[in-house]
N, C-alpha and C positions, 0 to 999 in steps of 0.2 A: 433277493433277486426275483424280479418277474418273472414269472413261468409264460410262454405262450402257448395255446394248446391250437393243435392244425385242424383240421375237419373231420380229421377219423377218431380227433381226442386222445390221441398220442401225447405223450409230452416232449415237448420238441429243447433239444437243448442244442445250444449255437454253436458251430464247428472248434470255433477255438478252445471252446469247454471242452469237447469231446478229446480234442488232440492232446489237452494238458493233461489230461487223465490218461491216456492210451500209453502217453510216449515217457511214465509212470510204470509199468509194466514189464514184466518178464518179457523173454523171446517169446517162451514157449508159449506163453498165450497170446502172445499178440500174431502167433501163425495158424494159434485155432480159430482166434476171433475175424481173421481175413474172410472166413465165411460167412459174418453176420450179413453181409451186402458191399455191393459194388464200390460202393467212397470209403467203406474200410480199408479193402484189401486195395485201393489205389493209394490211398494215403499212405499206411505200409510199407508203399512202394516208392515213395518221394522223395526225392534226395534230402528237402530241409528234415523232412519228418524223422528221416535215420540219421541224419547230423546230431538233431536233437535228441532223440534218446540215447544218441551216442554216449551224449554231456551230460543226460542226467544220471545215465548208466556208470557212469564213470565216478560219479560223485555218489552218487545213492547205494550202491553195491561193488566197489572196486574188490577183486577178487585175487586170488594167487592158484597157480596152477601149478602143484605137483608133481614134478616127473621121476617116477619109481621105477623102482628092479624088484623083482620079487628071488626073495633065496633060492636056490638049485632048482630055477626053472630056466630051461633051454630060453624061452621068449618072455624075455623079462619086461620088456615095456610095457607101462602100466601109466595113466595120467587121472590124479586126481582134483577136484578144485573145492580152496578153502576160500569158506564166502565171509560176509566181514562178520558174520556171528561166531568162526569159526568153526560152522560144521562142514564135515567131509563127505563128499559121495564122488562114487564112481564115474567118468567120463565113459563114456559109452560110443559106439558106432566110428569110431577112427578109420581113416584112410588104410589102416595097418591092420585091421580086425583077421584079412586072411591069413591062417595059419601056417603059413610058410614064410612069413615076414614078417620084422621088425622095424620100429621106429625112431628118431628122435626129432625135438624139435630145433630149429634153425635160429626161429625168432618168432615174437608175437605180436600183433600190433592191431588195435584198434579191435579186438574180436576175432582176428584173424590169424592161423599157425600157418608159418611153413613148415613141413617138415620133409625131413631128409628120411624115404624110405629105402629101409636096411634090403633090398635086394642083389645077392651076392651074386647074380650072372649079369647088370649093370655094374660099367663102372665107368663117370662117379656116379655114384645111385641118385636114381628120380626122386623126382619132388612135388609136393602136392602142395594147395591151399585148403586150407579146412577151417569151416565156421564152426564152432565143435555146437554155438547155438541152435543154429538155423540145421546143422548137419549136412550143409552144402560140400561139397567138394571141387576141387579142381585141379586136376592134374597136369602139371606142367609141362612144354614138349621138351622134349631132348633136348643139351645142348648142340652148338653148330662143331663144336671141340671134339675131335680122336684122344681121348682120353690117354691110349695107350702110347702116348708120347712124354705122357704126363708120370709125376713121381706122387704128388700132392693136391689136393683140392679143399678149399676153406668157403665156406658160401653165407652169406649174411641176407636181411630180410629188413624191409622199411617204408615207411609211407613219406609221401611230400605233398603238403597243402598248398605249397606254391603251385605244380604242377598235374595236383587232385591223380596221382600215381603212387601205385604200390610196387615194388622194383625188388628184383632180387640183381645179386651182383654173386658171381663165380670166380673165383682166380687158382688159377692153376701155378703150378710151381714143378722146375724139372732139378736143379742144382742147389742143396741144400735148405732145401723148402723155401727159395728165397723165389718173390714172384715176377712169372714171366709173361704171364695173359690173363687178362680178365674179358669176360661175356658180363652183359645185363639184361634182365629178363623184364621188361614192362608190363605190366599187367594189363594196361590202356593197349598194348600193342598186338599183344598176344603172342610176341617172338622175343626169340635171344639177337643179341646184336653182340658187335667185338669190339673195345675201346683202348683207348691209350692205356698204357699202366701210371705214365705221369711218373710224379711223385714217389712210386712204388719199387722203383729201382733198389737192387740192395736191400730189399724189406721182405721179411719174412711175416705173415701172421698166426696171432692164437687163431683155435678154431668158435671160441667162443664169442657173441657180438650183443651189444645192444644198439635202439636206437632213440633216437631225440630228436624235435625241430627240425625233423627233415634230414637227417642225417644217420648213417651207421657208423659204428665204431669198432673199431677191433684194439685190444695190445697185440704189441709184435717187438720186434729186432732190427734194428736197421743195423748192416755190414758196414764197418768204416775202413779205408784202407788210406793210407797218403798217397797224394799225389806224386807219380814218380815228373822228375824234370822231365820236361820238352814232351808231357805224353800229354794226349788230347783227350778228352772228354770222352768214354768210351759209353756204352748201353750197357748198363752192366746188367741186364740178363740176356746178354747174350756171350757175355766175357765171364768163362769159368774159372777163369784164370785169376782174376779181379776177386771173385769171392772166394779162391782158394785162399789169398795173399790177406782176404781182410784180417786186420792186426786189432781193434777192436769190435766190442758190439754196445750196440746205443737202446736201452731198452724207449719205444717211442708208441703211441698211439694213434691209429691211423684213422679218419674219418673219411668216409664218400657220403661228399652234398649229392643225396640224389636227385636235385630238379637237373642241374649243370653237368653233371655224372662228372666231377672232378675229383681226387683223393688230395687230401692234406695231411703229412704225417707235423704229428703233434708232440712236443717235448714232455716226457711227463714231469713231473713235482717231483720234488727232492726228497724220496720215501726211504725209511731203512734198508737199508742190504740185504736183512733176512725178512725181509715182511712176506706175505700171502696177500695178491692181487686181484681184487676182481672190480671189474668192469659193472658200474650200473645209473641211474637215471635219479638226481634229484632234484626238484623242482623245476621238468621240463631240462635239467641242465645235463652233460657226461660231469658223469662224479665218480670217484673211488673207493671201492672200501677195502683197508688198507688193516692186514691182523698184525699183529705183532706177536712173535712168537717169542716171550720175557725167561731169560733164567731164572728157572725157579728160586733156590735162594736170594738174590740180588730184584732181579725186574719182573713186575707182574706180566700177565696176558692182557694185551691192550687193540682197543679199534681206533681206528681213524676213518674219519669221512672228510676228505678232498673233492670241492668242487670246483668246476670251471666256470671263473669269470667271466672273463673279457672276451672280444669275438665272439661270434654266434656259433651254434653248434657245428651247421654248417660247411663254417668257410671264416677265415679269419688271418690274418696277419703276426696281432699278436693275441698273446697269452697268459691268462693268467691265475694261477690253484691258489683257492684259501680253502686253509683246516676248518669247514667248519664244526667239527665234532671229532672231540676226545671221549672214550670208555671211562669208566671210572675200573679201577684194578679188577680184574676178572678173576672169580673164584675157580674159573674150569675154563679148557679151552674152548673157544667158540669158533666156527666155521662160518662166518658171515656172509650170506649168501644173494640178498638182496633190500631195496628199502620199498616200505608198503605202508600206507599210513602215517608218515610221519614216523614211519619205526624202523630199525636194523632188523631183518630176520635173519635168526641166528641159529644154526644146529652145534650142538655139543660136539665136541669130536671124537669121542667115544660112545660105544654104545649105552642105552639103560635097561635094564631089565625088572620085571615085578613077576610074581607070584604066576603070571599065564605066559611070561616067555617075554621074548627083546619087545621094546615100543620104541615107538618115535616119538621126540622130544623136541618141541619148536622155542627159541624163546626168541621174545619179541621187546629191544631195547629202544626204550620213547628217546626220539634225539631232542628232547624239550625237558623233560624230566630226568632221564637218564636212569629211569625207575625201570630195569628189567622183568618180564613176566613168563612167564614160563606155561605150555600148552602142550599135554599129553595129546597128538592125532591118531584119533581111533582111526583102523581098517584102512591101513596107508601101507605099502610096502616100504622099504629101503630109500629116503629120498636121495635122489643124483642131483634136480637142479629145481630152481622156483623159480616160476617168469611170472609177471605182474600182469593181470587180465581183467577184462570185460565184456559182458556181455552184449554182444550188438547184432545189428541185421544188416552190417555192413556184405557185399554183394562178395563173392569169389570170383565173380565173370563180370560186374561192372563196376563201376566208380562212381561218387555221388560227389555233387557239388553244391554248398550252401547257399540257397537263394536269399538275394539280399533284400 
């Protein structure tokens, strides 16, 4: 490559050089380096520029984030992150760091946490956005909801590139957790707003969510009851009566498209009766992972990965799950927790112990291979949950949008 040299004898290298190397780069330096001069720290500042390190961030260093209890301590939240070499360090500076509060996380997405702060004189407790990178914050305003009408609250977290918005979504519940109101909080807006429940009639959710394509997801319950003759189409959250009388329950999972803010509840796959359920994200798709809990004599301990085909995450019509992964017989139980990698991450479901006391035990099964591996995590408390993470300089107070 030709070098050009300017008048001062500087050696001049051409912007797009500069950016392919910058956007290369950790957060952390790329917020010391804003002080080398004015075209850095605007560049930094660009939507394409943090699009793009978004995408190389995501491929170059995809990360898991840890979320710990530590043993008979009163303030057990603790977050840690394992990077793809699989070392551990302490997350530092949280929304929660005051000692009269706890945390957890909501959902994660693009670099970005909500979390639900454990503040026991709100109820339902506030919520912040936190870049754990950049160490931005933002606290979210109250909902517009008297909570104290309320019995339940369930709250989910999501980005949509249709609409270049980050949305949280609230649904309250008064009559057997089934729901009765939902708020949405835009991030582009800076306010809560109050929408249809739609769809939601009859439905209760888990409090757990991921998200995909533009969409969140919840499992939950849908109340079924018959139709009594000559009765009319009632609201059934507003009819106690209605989910006193329901004669079954439909276990279904529930999606809100957040560009459209519409809910679609979704059938799930025809999974064992006694399996262990969780909700999680493969290839861009809602996928499941699905334990099987085997008699010991007769059936081993087995996974399953279920994902959704057809329709988009979305919003869709129809639908449609393929198995695409079977365990091979499982020597110990495993808690499968989420996929990272191209892998199931998996905790034992019991504890292990060595020679200095309990340790945590990650094991990590290739859905290619099917070759299980196993990873002692140093200086980790008790894990509760793994969210799938990366590092970015996406904004807590703006939005960026891809220049074309």
């Amino acid at each position: 490559m030709k070098q050009t040299a300017m008048d001062s004898d500087v050696l001049f290298l051409p912007h797009e050089i500069i950016r392919n190397i910058l956007k290369r780069l950790p957060v952390k330096s790329l917020i010391r380096f804003q002080c080398v001069c004015k075209d850095w720290k605007n560049l930094m500042q660009n939507p394409s520029f943090i699009v793009d390190h978004l995408q190389q961030s995501s491929h170059q260093n995809p990360s898991l984030l840890l979320e710990c209890k530590r043993i008979n301590i009163p303030l057990p939240w603790r977050l840690y992150l394992l990077d793809s070499g699989l070392q551990v360090r302490r997350v530092q500076n949280s929304p929660s760091n005051n000692s009269s509060r706890n945390a957890g996380i909501v959902g994660s997405c693009n670099g970005l946490l909500c979390l639900e702060i454990h503040d026991f004189n709100q109820s339902p407790h506030p919520l912040s956005l936190w870049n754990p990178a950049t160490t931005a914050v933002r606290h979210v305003p109250r909902t517009i909801t008297d909570f104290c009408d309320f019995y339940n609250c369930v709250t989910g977290f999501g980005f949509s590139p249709i609409v270049n918005d980050y949305k949280i979504v609230r649904t309250y519940a008064v009559f057997y957790d089934v729901v009765t109101k939902v708020e949405v909080f835009s991030l582009n807006r800076g306010t809560w707003k109050a929408i249809d429940i739609g769809n939601l009639k009859g439905v209760r959710l888990n409090s757990e969510t991921v998200t995909a394509n533009g969409a969140i997801f919840w499992s939950g319950v849908k109340l079924v009851r018959e139709k009594k003759e000559g009765e009319d189409n009632i609201g059934l959250q507003e009819d106690e009566d209605y989910i006193e009388e329901a004669e079954d329950k439909v276990d279904v999972i529930v999606s809100f498209d957040i560009a459209k803010e519409v809910f679609t509840v979704i059938p799930r796959p025809n999974l064992d009766w006694d399996a262990d359920v969780m909700l999680t994200v493969y290839e861009n798709k809602l996928a499941i992972l699905c334990d099987i809990w085997g008699d010991e004599d007769e059936i081993p301990d087995m996974i399953y990965l279920w994902v959704l085909d057809e329709g988009t995450c979305a919003s869709g019509d129809t639908w449609s799950w393929t198995k695409r992964y079977t365990s091979s017989p499982l020597s110990c139980t495993l808690d499968s927790m989420a996929i990272w990698r191209n892998e199931i991450v998996c905790k034992p479901d019991s504890e292990e112990h060595d020679d200095k006391g309990r340790r945590n035990v990650l094991c990590m099964m290739n859905l290619t291979t099917n070759e299980v591996k196993r990873s002692v995590i140093s200086y980790c408390d008790s894990i509760l949950r793994i969210y799938n993470y990366v590092e970015s300089l996406v904004s807590v107070g703006n939005n960026y949008i891809e220049e074309s």
